[in-house]
Every structure is written in structure tokens, then in C-alpha cells.
C-alpha positions as CSV (number, residue, x, y, z in Angstrom):
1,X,104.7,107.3,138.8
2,X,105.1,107.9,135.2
3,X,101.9,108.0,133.2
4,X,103.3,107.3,129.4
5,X,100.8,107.8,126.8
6,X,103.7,107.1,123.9
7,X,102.9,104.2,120.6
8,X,104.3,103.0,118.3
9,X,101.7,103.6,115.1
10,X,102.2,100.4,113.3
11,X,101.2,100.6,109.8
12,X,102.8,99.1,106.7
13,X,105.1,102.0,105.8
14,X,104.0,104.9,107.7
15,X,106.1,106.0,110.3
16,X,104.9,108.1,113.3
17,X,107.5,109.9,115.4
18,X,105.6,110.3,118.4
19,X,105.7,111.8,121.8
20,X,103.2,113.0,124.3
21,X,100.4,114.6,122.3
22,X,99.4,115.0,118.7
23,X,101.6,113.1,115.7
24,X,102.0,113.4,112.2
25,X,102.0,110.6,110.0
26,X,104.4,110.9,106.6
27,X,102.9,108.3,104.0
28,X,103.8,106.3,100.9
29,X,101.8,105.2,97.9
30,X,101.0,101.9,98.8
31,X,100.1,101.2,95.1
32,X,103.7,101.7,93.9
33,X,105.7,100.4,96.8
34,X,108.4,97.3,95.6
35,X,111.6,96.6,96.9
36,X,113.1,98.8,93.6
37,X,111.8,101.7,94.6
38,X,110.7,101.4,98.3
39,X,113.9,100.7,100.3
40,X,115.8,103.9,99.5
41,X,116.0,105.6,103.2
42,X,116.3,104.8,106.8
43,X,112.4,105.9,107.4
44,X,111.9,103.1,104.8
45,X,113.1,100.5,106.6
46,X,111.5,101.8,109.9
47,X,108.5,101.8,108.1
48,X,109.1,97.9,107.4
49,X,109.4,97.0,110.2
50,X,106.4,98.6,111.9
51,X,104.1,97.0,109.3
52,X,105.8,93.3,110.9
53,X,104.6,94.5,114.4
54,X,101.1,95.3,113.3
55,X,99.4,91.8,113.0
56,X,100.4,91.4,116.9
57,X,97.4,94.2,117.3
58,X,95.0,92.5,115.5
59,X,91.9,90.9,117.0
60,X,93.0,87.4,115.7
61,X,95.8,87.7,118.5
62,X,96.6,90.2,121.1
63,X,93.3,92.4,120.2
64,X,90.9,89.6,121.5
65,X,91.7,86.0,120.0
66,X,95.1,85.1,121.6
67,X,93.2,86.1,125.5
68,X,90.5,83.6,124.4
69,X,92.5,80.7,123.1
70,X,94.8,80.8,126.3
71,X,92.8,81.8,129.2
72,X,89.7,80.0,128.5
73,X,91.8,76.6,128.0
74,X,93.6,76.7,131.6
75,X,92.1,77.3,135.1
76,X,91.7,80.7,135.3
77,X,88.2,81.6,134.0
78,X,84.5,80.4,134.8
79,X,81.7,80.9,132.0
80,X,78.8,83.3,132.5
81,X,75.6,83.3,130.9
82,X,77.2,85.0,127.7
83,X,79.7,82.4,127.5
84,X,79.6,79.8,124.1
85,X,80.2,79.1,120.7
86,X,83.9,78.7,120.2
87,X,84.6,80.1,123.7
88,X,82.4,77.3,125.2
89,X,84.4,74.8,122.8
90,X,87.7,76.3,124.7
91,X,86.5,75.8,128.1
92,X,85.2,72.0,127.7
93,X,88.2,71.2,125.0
94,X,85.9,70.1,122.1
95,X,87.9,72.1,119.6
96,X,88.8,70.3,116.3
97,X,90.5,70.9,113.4
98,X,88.7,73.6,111.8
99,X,85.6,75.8,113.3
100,X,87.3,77.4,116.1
101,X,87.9,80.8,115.4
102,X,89.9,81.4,118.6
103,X,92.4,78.3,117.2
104,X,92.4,78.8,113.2
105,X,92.9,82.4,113.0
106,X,95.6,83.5,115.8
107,X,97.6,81.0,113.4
108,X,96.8,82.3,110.4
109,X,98.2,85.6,112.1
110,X,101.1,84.6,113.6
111,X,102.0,83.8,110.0
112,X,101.0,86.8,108.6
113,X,103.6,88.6,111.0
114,X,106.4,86.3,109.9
115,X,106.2,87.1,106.2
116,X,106.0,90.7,107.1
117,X,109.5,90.0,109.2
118,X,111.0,87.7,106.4
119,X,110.1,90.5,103.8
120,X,112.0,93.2,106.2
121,X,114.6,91.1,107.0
122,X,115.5,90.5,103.1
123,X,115.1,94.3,102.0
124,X,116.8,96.1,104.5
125,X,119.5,93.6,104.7
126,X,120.2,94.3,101.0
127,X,119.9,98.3,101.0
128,X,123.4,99.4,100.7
129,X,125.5,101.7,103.3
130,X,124.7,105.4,101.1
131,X,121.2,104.5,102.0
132,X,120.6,103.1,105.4
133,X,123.6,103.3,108.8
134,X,124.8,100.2,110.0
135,X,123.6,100.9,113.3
136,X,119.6,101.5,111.9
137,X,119.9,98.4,109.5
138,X,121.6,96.3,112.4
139,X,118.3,97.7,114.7
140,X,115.9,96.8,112.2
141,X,116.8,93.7,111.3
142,X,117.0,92.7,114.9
143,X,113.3,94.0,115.6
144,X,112.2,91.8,112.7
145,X,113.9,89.2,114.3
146,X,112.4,89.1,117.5
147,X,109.1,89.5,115.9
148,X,109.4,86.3,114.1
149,X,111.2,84.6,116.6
150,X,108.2,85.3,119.2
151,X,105.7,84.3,116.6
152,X,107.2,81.0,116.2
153,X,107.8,80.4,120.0
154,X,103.9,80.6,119.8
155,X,104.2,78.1,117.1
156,X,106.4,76.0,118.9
157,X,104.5,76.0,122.6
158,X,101.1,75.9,121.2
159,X,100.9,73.1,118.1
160,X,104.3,71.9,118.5
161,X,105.2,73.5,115.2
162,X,104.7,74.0,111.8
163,X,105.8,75.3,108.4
164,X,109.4,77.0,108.7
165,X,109.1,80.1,106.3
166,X,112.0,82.0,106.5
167,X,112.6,83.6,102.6
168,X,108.8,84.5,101.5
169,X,108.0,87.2,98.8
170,X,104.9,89.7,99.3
171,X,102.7,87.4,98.0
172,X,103.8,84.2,99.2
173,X,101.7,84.2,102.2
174,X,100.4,80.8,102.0
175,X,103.3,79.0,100.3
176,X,104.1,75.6,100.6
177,X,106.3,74.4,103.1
178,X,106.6,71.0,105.1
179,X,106.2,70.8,108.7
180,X,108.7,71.4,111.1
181,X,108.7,69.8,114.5
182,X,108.6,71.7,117.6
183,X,113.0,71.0,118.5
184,X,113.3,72.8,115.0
185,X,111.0,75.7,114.9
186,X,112.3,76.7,118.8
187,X,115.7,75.7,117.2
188,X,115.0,78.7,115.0
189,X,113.5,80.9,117.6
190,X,117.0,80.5,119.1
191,X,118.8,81.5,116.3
192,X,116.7,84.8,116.1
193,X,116.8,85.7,119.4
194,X,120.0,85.4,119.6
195,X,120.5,87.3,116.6
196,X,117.9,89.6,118.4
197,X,119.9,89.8,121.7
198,X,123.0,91.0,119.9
199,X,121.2,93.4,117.2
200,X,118.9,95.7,119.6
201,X,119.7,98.3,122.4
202,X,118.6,97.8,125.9
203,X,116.4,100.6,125.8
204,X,115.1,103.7,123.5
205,X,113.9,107.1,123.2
206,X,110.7,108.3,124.0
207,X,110.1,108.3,120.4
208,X,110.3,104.6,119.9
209,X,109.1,103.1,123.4
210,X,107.5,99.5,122.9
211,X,109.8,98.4,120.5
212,X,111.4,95.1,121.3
213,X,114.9,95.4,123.1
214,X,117.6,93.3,124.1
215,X,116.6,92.4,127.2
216,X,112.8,90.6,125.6
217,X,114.9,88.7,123.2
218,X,116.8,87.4,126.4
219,X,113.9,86.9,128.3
220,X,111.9,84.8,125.5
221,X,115.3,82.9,125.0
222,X,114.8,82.0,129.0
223,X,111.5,81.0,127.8
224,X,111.9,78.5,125.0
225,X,115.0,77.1,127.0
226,X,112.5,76.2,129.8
227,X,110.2,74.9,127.3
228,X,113.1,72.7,126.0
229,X,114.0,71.9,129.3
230,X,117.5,73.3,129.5
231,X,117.4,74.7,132.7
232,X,121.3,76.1,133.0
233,X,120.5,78.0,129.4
234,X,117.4,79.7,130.9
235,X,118.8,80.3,134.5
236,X,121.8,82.1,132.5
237,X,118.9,83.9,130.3
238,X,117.0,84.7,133.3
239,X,119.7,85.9,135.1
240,X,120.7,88.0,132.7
241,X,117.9,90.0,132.2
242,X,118.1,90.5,135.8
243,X,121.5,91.3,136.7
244,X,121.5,94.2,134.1
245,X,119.1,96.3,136.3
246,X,117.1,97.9,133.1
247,X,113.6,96.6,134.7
248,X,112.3,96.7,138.0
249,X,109.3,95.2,140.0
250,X,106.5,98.8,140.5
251,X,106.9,99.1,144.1
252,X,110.1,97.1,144.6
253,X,112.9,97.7,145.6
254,X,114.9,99.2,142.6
255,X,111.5,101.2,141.9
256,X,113.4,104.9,141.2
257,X,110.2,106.5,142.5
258,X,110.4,104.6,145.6
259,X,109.5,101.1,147.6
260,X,105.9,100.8,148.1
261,X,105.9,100.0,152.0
262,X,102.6,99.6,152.8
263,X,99.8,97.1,151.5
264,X,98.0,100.3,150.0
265,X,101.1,101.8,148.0
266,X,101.5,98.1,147.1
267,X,98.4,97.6,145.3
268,X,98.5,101.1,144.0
269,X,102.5,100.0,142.0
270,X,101.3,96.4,141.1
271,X,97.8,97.9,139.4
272,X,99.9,100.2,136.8
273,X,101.3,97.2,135.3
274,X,97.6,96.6,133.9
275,X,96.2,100.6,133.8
276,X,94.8,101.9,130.5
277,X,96.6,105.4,131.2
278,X,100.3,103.8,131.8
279,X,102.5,102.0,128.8
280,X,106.0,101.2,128.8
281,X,106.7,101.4,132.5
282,X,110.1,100.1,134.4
283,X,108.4,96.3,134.7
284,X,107.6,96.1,130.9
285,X,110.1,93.8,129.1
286,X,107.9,93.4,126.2
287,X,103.9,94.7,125.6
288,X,101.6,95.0,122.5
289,X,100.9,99.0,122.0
290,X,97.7,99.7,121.6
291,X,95.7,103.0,120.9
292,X,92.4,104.2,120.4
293,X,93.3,107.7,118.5
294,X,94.5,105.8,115.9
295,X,91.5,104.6,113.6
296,X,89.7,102.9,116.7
297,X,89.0,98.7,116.2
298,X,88.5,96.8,113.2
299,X,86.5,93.4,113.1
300,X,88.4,92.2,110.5
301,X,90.2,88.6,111.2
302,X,93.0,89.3,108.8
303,X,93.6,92.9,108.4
304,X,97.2,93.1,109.4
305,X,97.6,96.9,108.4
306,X,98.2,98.3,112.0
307,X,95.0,101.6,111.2
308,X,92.7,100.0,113.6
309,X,94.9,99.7,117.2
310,X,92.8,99.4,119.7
311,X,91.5,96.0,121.4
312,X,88.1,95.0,122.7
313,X,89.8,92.1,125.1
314,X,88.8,95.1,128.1
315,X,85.0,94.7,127.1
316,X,85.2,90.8,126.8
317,X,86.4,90.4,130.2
318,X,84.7,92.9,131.5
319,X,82.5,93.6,134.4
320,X,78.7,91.8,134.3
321,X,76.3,95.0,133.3
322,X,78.9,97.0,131.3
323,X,80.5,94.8,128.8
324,X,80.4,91.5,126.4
325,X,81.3,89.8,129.8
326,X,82.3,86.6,128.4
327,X,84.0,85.6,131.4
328,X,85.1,85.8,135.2
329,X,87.9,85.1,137.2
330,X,87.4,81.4,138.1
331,X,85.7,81.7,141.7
332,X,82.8,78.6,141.7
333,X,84.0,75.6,143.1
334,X,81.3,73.5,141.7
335,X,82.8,74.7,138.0
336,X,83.8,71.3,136.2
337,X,85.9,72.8,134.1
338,X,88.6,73.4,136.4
339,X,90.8,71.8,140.1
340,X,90.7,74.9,142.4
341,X,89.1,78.3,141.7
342,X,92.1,81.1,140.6
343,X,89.7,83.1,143.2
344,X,90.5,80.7,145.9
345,X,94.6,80.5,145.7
346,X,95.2,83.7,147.1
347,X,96.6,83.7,150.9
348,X,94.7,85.1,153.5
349,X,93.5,85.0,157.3
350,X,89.7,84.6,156.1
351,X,88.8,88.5,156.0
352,X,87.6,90.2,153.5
353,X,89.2,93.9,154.0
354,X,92.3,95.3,152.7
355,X,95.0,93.3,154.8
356,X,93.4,90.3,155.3
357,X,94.5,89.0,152.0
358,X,97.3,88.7,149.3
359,X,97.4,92.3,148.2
360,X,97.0,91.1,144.4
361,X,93.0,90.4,145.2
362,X,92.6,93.9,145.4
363,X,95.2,94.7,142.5
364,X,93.6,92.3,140.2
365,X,90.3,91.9,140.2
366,X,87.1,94.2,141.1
367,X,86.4,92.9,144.7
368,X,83.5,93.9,147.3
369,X,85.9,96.7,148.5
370,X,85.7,98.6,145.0
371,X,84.0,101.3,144.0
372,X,83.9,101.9,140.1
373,X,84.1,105.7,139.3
374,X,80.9,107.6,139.8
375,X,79.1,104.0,139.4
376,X,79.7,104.1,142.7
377,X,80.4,100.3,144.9
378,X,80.8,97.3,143.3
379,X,79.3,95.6,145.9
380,X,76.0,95.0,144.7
381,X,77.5,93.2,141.2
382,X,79.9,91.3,143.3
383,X,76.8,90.2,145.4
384,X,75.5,88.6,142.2
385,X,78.6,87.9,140.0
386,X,81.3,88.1,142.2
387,X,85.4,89.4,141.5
388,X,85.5,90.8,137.7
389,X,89.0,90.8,136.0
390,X,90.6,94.2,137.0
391,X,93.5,93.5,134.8
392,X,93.6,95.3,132.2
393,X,90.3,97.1,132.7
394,X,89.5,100.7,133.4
395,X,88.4,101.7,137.4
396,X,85.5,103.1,135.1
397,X,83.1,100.7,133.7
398,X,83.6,99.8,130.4
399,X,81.8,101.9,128.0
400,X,83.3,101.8,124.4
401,X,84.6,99.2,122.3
402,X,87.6,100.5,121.2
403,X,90.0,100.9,123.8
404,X,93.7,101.0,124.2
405,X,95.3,99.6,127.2
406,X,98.8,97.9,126.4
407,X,99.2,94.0,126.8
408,X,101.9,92.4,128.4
409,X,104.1,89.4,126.9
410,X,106.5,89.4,129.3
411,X,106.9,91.5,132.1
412,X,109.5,91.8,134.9
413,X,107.7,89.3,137.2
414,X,107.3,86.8,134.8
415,X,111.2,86.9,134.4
416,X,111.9,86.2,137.9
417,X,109.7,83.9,138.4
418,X,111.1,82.0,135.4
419,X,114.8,82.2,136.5
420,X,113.5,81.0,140.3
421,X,111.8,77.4,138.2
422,X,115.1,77.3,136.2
423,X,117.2,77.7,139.9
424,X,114.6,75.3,141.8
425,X,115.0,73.0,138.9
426,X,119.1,73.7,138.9
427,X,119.2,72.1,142.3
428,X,119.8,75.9,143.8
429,X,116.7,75.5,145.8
430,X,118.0,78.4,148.6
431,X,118.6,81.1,145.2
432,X,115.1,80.3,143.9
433,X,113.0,80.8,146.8
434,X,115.0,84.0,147.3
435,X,113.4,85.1,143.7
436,X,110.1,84.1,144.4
437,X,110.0,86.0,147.8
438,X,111.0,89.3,145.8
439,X,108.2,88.7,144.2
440,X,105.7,88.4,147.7
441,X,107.9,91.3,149.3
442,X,106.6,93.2,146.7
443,X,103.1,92.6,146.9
444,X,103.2,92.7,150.6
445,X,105.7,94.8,152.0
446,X,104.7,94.2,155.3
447,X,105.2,90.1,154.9
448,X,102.5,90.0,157.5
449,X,100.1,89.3,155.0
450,X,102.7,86.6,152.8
451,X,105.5,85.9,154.9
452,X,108.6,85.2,153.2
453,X,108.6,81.3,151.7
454,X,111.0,79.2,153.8
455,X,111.1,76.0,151.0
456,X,114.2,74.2,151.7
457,X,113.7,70.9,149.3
458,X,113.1,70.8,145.6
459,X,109.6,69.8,145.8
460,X,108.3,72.0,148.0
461,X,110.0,75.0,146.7
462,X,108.5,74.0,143.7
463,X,105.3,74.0,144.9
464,X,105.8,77.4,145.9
465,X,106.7,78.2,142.7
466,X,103.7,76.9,141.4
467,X,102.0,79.1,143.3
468,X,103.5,82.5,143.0
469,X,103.2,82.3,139.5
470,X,99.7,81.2,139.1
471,X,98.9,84.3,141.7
472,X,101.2,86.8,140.2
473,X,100.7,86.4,136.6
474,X,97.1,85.1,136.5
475,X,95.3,86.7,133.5
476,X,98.3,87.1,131.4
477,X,98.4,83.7,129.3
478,X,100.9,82.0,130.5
479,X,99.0,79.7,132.8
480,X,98.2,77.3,129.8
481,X,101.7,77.4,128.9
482,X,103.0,76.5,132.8
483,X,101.0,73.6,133.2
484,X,101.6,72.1,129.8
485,X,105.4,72.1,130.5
486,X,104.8,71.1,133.9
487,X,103.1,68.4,132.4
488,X,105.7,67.0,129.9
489,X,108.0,67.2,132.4
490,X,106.4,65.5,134.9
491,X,106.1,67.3,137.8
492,X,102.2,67.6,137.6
493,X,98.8,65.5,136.9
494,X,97.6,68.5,134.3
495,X,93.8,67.2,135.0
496,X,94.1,67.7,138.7
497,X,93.9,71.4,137.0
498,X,92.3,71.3,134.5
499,X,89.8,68.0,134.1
500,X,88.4,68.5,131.1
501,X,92.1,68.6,129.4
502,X,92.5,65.3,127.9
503,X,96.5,63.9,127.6
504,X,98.3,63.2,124.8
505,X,96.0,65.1,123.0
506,X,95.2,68.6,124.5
507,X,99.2,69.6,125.4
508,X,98.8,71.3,121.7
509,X,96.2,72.7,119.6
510,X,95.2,71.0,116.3
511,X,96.6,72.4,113.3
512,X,94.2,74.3,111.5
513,X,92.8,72.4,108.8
514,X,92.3,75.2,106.5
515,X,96.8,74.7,106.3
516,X,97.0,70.9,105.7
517,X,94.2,71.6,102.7
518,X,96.2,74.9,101.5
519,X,100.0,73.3,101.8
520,X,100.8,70.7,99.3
521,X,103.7,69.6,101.7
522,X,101.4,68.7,104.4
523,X,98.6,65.8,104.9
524,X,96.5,64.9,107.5
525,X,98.9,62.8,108.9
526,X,100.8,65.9,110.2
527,X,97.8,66.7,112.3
528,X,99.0,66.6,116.0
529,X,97.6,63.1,117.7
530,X,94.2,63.1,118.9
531,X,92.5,65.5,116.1
């Protein structure tokens, strides 16, 4: 398999052209940099652009906040003894309006990469032909594009929107702007990724892996068309993605390497998609680049600069002993905070050995058949704290803060699992349940561990569908996301999952209060109901 060690350096206007290996970095004078004298070459606008991608890094989202805010408000994770504050506020939804870290600042952030896309998306569309190709400027634009567009999707799906800002200068970063419901800031997510969709290649160079493609901005359009609950639209996204043939399940069938075909090579293909060594593989549609080389981690809430890549989200979730260890895979069933144990979904005949159980047990989380480098078994911590999140952990313990395994947004799986909901949902119960069982035939080869689902009415396909994604994609925020739409649309009692959520009140986060007292176009009264 490949073993990628390629990044995108994101820093506002240095470009790295990268391979394997040692980089050089070619920088400007950040003192005199306007849009006069700045956008005068193609490296410029590059440059641009990777400053828009750099707030994504940051420790107010994908470098530790986003994990929190997500994971600890679904079903997925039980406390430990290290667990409170704003955490603790997560888990038993007693969040409010301001004082949540994990809640004010991923927005503040999210907004901070907007105005960096709104400020690339004005320069480099007004550089003229001697200095940038239409083809760069086309690519450019269409990154910034997605960017934005996938920062408001998270502003859509998570407080049901907010301020539209679409023209911002430099400095504008807290101007004032009314509040946009969530129909018209996914309204505009369309329009970008669409835009997106159209603008960026399928794939790139070694040079520029990580950047966002066609094939993401298709994929978050399925998103935000399920959200919206246009279910043709996002089968048609979905399918899209898929029928092209640029991804691939690790281990499935159109792995170029080869099928996994036994339980072992299957657990082997399904753990690179979370590895520290591997980035960029066949089943990434779309993952945050981090690195450790690269300045190490920065503390800071609002640095947006892209020097500090790495993330610490490996030593919050990970293994009791050896890290912050803020949280485990939810395994107690006396745990108040949530239906049925994540630990407890996963198929099985009862054993505890490789082959008695859904292959992703052993793929996912540390588990009493481990053994952790030279640390030798896990047994005796399992004994006392039981499974530890694998995901996006190191098979060593975790010994540094700074480390740099990628993140998923959305991967392969995640897209077939949304086009089987948007089939099941179609009324083309038969073609969803096909989907879903790609997804088990790939963990279990064999199908003697998950035979192939057999669903032949709506409902119970789309219990099914419940359950693959739940077990496929656990650990990789989305769970929040699935239930809250299940929710809305009916299909589900939320609180049978999730008892401490409260309806009509917890479906979004409150708007951070530190906005409505900035923004002279919003008041209290466009706080979200119930804050």
C-alpha cells in the first residue's frame, strides 16, 4: 500500500512545492503585502489560497475543537476521570451561549477561513490573463470555493446559520452582517460547490495532494442535499462520485493493490484510512493535512497562519496512561449520557478473538487482542479501561503533543453510505442495500462474520443503514450530524440515543454570544430557540 508522506504547507502566502522529503519554502514580506502589489504571479495566488485552507488546521477546528464539539455531543464517547469543564458541558448538553470553548471558537474559525476565501476569491479573480493562466485562476478560485462552501455547510448543519459574508476586506473580519437562515446559507453552499464541481480537476500531482477536488465538492453537495432533504439531488451527487471510479474502498474491490480476502488483510486496508504514516490514499475524498515538521502545535485559539500544523486530537483521545485521555469509545451501559454503547453495536458470535466479530473492532479501537509497540499487550489497560480509540492514533502509545496524522471530512465510505440513505429513501430499497453491503464485504470478506444484508422494505433497510454507518464511520463526526437529520425528518426518537439531548433545542448549537454583541445586525432574538 502506498505510504504518502506529502502536505500541503498552508501558510498565508508561502508556498511549498513538496514531495517525499525535505521542502523549501519561498516567502513574501508579510508587512507589505496588498492586493497592488501582492497578486502579480501565479505562485501569488497559490499562495492565497493556501492561507484560506490554514484555519481548517487550527486547534479551534480540525486540530482539537471540532472532535470535541461533535463526538462528545452524540453517542459515541463515555467520560473518564479526566473528562469536564467544557467537555463535561458537551456530554450532558448544558452548553449556553457563551463559555464553551468547544462551541464559540470553531465558529469564530470557520469564519476566519471564509474571509480568507472571500479575500482570494476577489484578488485572483481580478488579476488579469499576462499574470495568472486561466486554468490556475479557474483552480484557485474553485479551491476557495469549496473552502467556503464547507465552512458554511458547518454553519448550516450545526446552528442553522448565520451571517452571509461573501465580499469582506482583510480587516473586515468581524463586520456586520444580518443572519441568514439555514435554506439560505446551504442555498449558498450550493452555489459554491457547484461552482467548485465545475472549477477543480478530479485529481492532482504529487505536489499538490490534499487539495480539494471535484469529486469533494460533489460529495458535500450530496451532503447538504440530504440535509435539505432532496433525496434525487443527493442520490445523483452520490452517484456521481461513485460512478467516476477516482476513489475506492482500501481493501475493496477496485483496491489497485488488490482485494483484501481475508478478515486479517481486511483490518490491515480499513486501519490506513486512520494511520499517522499514510495521507491521501484511494478512499480520501477530502482530509485536513497535518504535519509535525512544520513548526509543531500552537495553543493559540485564533492563529489562522497555517506555521503550527500538527493536531493534539491523537493525545486527547488517546489511550488511559499515555495521553490527555479525555475520552473512550462509549462501552458502559450504565453511562446516562447515551441509548446503547458504540462498543456494543458491532456484530458478533460472542467471542472475543479475531473472527468472532465485525472486523472494524479490531480496525478501530485498541482491543484485548493488541499489543502496543514495545509497550507490549494492551491487555492489562483494557482490563481496567477497556477499547481506546485506534482511529487516528499511533500502534505506539502516544508520546508527544504534536503530531500529524491527517483527518478525514469525507471519505469513500461515507459517500456510499450517503448515496445507499438517499436510494433507501428514493424508494430503491434493492440498490441501497446493495451499497451498504459493499461496505460489510469490505470489512469482512469472508461474510461469515457480516453476511450480506437482505432488507427488502424501506424501514428495515433503513435500519440497516443506520447501522452500517454508525459502525463504519464512528469517530469521524458525523454521528451528531446523522441523528439530527434523522431527527427532523422523522425517522428517529433522537433521545432513544442520545437522552440527555433535549428537542427543539439541542438539533443546533447556540450562537455564540460574543457575535450577537459584536454584529450590529443581530440581537438576541436571533439566538436559536432554547438558549
Amino acid at each position: 500500500m502506498k505510504n504518502l508522506k506529502i502536505f500541503i504547507i498552508i501558510v498565508p502566502f508561502i508556498l511549498m512545492y513538496s514531495s517525499c522529503g525535505d521542502s523549501f519554502l519561498n516567502k513574501v514580506d508579510n508587512t507589505s503585502i496588498n492586493s497592488g502589489s501582492f497578486y502579480q504571479s501565479e505562485s501569488d495566488a497559490i499562495a492565497s489560497v493556501n492561507a484560506a485552507y490554514a484555519p481548517l488546521q487550527n486547534i479551534s477546528l480540525w486540530g482539537r475543537r471540532i472532535h470535541f464539539m461533535l463526538d462528545f455531543t452524540a453517542d459515541e464517547v463515555d467520560p473518564t476521570g479526566n473528562t469536564q469543564g467544557p467537555p463535561q458541558e458537551l456530554l450532558q448538553h448544558t452548553f449556553g451561549p457563551s463559555g464553551n470553548e468547544h462551541i464559540d471558537l470553531p465558529w469564530l474559525m470557520f469564519y476566519r477561513a471564509i474571509a480568507k476565501t472571500n479575500i482570494t476569491i476577489r484578488n485572483v479573480g481580478a488579476m488579469t490573463d499576462e499574470l495568472i493562466s486561466n486554468e490556475m485562476k479557474t483552480r484557485v478560485i474553485g479551491e476557495a470555493k469549496f473552502i467556503r462552501g464547507l465552512c458554511y455547510y458547518y454553519i448550516a448543519v450545526l446552528w442553522n446559520g448565520g451571517p452571509l459574508r461573501l465580499a469582506e476586506d482583510d480587516t473586515d473580519l468581524e463586520v456586520s452582517t444580518p443572519r441568514s437562515d439555514g435554506i439560505a446559507v446551504y442555498g449558498q453552499v450550493i452555489k459554491d460547490m457547484t461552482d467548485a464541481k465545475a472549477f477543480l480537476p478530479a485529481t492532482y500531482g504529487d505536489s499538490d495532494l490534499g487539495r480539494a477536488t471535484s469529486g469533494a465538492a460533489a460529495s458535500l453537495l450530496g451532503k447538504v442535499y440530504l440535509e435539505m432533504g432532496n433525496m434525487p439531488s443527493a442520490e445523483a451527487e452520490f452517484m456521481s462520485v461513485i460512478d467516476k471510479g477516482t476513489y475506492y474502498l482500501m481493501g475493496g474491490d477496485r483496491d489497485p493493490v488488490g482485494k483484501a480476502t481475508t478478515v486479517e488483510e481486511a483490518i490491515a486496508a480499513m486501519r490506513m484510512n486512520h494511520d499517522f504514516g499514510v495521507k491521501n490514499i484511494g478512499e480520501t475524498v477530502f482530509e485536513i493535512q497535518f504535519s509535525s515538521n512544520f513548526g509543531g502545535l500552537s495553543w493559540s485559539s485564533t492563529s489562522e497562519t497555517g506555521r503550527n500544523e500538527a493536531t493534539i486530537r491523537p493525545h486527547e483521545y488517546g489511550v488511559d496512561g499515555s495521553s490527555f485521555y479525555n475520552c473512550k469509545p462509549s462501552q458502559d451501559p450504565t453511562n446516562q449520557n447515551v441509548g446503547t454503547p458504540l462498543a456494543l453495536e458491532f456484530e458478533g458470535n460472542g467471542g472475543t478473538d479475531i473472527g468472532d466479530r465485525d472486523p472494524r473492532i479490531e480496525a478501530f479501537f485498541f482491543t484485548e487482542n493488541d499489543t502496543i509497540g514495545t509497550r507490549g499487550p494492551y491487555i492489562d489497560i483494557f482490563n481496567t479501561s477497556g477499547y481506546a480509540w485506534k482511529k487516528y492514533q499511533s500502534s505506539e502509545f502516544v508520546s508527544n503533543f504534536a503530531n500529524d496524522c491527517n483527518h478525514d471530512v469525507i471519505r469513500y465510505a461515507d459517500v456510499v453510505l450517503g448515496a445507499a440513505e438517499a436510494k433507501i429513501r428514493n424508494n430503491k430499497v434493492g440498490e441501497g442495500v446493495a451499497l451498504i453491503n459493499q461496505i460489510r464485504r469490505r470489512a469482512d470478506p469472508t461474510g461469515a462474520i457480516l453476511p450480506d444484508v437482505t432488507a427488502t422494505t424501506e424501514e428495515d433497510a433503513f435500519k440497516a443503514l443506520m447501522h452500517e454507518r454508525r459502525v463504519e464511520l464512528c469517530g469521524e463526526q458525523v454521528r451528531r450530524i446523522d441523528l439530527v437529520r434523522w431527527q427532523k425528518a422523522g425517522l428517529i426518537d433522537i433521545t432513544e440515543f442520545i437522552p440527555k439531548f433535549q428537542k427543539n433545542k439541542n438539533e443546533y448549537f447556540p450562537i455564540p454570544q460574543s457575535e450577537i454583541d459584536a454584529n450590529e445586525e443581530m440581537a438576541n432574538s436571533d439566538q436559536n430557540p432554547g438558549y
